[in-house]
C-alpha positions in Angstrom: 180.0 75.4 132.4 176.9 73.5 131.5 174.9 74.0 134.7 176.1 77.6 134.6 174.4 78.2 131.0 171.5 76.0 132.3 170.6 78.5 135.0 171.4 81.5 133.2 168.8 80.5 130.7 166.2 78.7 133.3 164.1 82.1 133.8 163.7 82.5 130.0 162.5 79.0 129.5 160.0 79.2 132.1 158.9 82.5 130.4 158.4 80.7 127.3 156.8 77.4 128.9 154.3 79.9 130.4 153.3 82.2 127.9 152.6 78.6 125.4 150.4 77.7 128.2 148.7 80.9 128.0 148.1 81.0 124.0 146.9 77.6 124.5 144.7 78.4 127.5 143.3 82.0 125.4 142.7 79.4 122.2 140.4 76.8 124.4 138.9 79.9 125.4 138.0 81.7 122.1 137.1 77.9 120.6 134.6 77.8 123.5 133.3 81.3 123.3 132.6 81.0 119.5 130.9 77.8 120.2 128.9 79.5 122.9 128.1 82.6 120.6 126.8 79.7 118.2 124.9 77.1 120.4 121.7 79.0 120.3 122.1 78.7 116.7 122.6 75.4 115.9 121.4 73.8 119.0 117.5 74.8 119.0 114.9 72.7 116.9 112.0 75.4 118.3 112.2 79.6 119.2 109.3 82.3 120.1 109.9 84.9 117.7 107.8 88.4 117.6 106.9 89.8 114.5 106.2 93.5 114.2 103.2 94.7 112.1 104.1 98.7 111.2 102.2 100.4 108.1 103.3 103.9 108.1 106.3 106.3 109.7 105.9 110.0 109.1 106.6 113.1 110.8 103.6 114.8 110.3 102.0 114.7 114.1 98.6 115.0 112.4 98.5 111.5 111.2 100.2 109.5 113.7 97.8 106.9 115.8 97.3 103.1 115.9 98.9 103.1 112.3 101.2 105.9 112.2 104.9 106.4 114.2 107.4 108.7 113.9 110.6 107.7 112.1 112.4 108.8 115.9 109.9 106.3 117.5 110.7 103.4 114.6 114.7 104.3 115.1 114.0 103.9 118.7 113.1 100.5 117.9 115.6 99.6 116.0 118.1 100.6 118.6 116.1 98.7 121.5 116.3 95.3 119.7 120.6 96.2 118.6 120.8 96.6 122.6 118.9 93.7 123.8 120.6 91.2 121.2 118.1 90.7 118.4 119.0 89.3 115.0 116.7 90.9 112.4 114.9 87.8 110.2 113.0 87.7 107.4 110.0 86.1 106.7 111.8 84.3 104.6 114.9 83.4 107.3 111.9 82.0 109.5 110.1 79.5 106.8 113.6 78.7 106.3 113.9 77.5 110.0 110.3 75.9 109.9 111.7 73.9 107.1 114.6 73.0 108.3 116.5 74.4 105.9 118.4 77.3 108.0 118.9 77.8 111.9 118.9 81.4 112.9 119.1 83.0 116.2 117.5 82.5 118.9 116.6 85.8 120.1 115.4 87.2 116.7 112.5 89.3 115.5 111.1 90.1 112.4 109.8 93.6 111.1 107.0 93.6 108.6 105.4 96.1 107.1 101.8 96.4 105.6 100.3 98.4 102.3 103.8 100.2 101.2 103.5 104.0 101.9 105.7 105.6 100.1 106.9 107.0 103.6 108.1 103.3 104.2 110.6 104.3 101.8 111.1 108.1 103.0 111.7 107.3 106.2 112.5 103.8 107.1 114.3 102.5 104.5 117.1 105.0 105.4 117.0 103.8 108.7 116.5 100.5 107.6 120.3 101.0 105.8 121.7 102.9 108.9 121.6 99.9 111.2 121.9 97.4 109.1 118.5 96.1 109.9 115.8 94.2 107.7 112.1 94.3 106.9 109.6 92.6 105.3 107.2 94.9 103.5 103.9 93.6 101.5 102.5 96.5 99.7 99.4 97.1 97.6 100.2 95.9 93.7 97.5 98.0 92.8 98.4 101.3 94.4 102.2 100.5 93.7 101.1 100.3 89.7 99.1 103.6 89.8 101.3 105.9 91.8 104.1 104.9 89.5 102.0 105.8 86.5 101.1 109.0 87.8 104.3 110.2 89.1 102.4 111.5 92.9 104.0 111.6 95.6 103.0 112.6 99.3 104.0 110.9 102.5 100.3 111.1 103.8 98.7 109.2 101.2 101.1 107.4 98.3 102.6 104.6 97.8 105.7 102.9 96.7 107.0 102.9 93.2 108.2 99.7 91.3 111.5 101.4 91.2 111.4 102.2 94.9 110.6 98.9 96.0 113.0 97.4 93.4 116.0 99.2 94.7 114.4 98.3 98.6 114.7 95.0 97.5 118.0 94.8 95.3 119.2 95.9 98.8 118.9 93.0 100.1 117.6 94.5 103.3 113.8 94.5 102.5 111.8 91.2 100.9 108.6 91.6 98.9 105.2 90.3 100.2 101.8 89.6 98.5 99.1 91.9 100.3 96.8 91.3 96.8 96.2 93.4 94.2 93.6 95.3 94.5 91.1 93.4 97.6 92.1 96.0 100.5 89.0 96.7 100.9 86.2 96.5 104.3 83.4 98.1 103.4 80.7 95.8 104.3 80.7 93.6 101.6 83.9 92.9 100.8 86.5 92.3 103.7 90.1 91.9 101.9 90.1 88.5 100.7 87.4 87.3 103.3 84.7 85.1 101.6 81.7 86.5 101.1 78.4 86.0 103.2 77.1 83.1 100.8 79.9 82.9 98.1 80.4 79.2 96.8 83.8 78.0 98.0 85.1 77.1 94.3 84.0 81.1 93.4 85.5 82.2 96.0 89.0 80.2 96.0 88.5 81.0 91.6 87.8 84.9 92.8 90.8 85.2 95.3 93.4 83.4 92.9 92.9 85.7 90.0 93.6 88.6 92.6 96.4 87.0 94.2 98.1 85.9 90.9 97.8 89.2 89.4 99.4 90.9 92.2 102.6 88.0 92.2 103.0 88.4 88.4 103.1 92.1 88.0 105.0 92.6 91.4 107.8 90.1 89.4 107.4 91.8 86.2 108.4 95.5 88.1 110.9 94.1 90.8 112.1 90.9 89.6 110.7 89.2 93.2 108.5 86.2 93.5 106.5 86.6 96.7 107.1 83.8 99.3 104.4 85.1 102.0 101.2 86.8 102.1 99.9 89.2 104.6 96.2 89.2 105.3 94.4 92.4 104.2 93.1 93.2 108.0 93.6 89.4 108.9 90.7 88.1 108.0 90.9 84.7 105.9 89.1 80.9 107.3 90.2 77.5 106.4 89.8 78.0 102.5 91.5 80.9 102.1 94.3 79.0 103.7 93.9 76.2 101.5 94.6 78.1 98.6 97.5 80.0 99.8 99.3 76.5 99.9 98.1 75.6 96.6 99.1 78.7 95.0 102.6 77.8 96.8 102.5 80.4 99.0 105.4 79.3 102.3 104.0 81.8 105.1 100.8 83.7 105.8 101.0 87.1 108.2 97.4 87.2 110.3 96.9 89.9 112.4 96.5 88.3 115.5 98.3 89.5 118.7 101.3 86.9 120.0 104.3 85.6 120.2 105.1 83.0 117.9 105.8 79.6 118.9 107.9 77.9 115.9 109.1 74.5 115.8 111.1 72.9 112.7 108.8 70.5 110.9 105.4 72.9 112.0 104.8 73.6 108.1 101.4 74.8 109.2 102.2 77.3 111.8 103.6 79.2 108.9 100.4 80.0 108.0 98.8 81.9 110.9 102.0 83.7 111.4 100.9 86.5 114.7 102.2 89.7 115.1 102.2 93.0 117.4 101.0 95.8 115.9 103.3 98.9 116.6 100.9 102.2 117.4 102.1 105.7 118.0 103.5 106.9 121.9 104.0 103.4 123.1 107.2 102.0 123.8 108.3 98.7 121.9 109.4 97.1 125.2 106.3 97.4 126.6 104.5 95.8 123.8 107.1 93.0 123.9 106.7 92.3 127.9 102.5 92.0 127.1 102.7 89.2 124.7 105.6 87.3 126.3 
């Protein structure tokens, strides 16, 4: 009787001592994979990172060049990095990394735009929220304060309101830069916050401060955001202008120069002379990517 009940119920226990072996062998397997999916993560002290310099998306075929793309041509980048596995970073995520106070992917890349076009927030904020992506966008302060005064709006020329830029940044999609308050300016004699042919270091550092200082406090006063980096007006700045960046407590710096970036956890100065790849009109992302790398 016992060896009969033994074999009737022999194919059922090997059924269940097989399908345990399974659920343990699909376990091992998902541990591994989510270690995997993590071990660029939290395994990497150093990562190249591209940084994308954009200033204006508009429609309007009349204006797009070197500064200009379409809203199809920045969705098209959006969609390129989704494919080819990029984590969006900000500026932020990356001085966190430098600092060693955050890991973040491997395969990242940061988008940053310049000046603050109101067509930033016409056209690729809404994108921006569609995919879930993230930029990092420095405008004007002083350009920001007079078009919300005076209530203009045009996607050729204006720029951002304090209420557009807040609600950008209450997103939590778009972070705030410092691109001064009113020093983007080359015409001659003054080169953004370049110092002039001449000028006495102490003016100059006293000169660039008030600027700067003016453009943190009333870009905190309208949004509530305290400006961790700085983008260059046109890149140009030399070894005092970084000086005082730091002193001011600036964490980053965004030059203009063409590159990958090269970061390495403990490299406080390579935030500083952050590259990027300027984005222009009828060229394809990936092909700007493949030059640098």
């Amino acid at each position: 009787m016992f060896k009969t009940i033994k074999l009737q119920f022999l194919p059922i226990l090997i059924c269940l001592l097989m399908t345990g072996l399974i659920c343990i062998s699909a376990l091992h397997l998902n541990i591994n994979s989510d270690i995997a999916a993590n071990a660029d993560i939290a395994n990497t002290d150093c990562i190249d990172i591209p940084i994308i310099m954009y200033h204006a998306v508009s429609d309007a075929q009349s204006i797009q060049g070197d500064y200009v793309i379409s809203s199809a041509e920045f969705e098209n980048d959006i969609i390129y990095f989704k494919q080819n596995n990029y984590s969006f970073v900000l500026i932020s995520d990356i001085i966190n990394f430098v600092k060693g106070n955050k890991d973040i992917p491997k395969k990242s890349v940061a988008l940053t735009f310049d000046d603050g076009y109101y067509n930033n927030y016409l056209y690729a904020y809404p994108l921006i929220k569609k995919y879930n992506a993230k930029i990092s966008l420095a405008p004007i302060a002083y350009f920001s304060e007079l078009y919300s005064n005076n209530g203009e709006i045009s996607e050729y020329y204006s720029h951002c309101t304090w209420q557009q830029l807040k609600e950008m940044a209450d997103s939590g999609l778009v972070e705030l830069g410092n691109h001064s308050y009113n020093l983007h300016t080359c015409d001659g004699t003054h080169n953004g916050i370049g110092q002039l042919a001449n000028e006495d270091t102490y003016v100059y550092k006293d000169r660039i401060r008030k600027d700067l200082t003016a453009a943190q406090n009333i870009i905190s006063e309208n949004t509530g955001v305290t400006c961790q980096f700085i983008a260059y007006p046109f890149g140009i700045y030399n070894k005092s202008t970084q000086e005082l960046v730091k002193e001011m407590g600036f964490s980053a710096a965004l030059t203009c120069t063409g590159g990958i970036n090269h970061l390495q956890k403990g490299n406080i100065d390579s935030l500083f002379e952050l590259k990027r790849l300027i984005r222009p009109h009828n060229c394809e992302i990936n092909n700007i990517i493949e030059k640098w790398s």
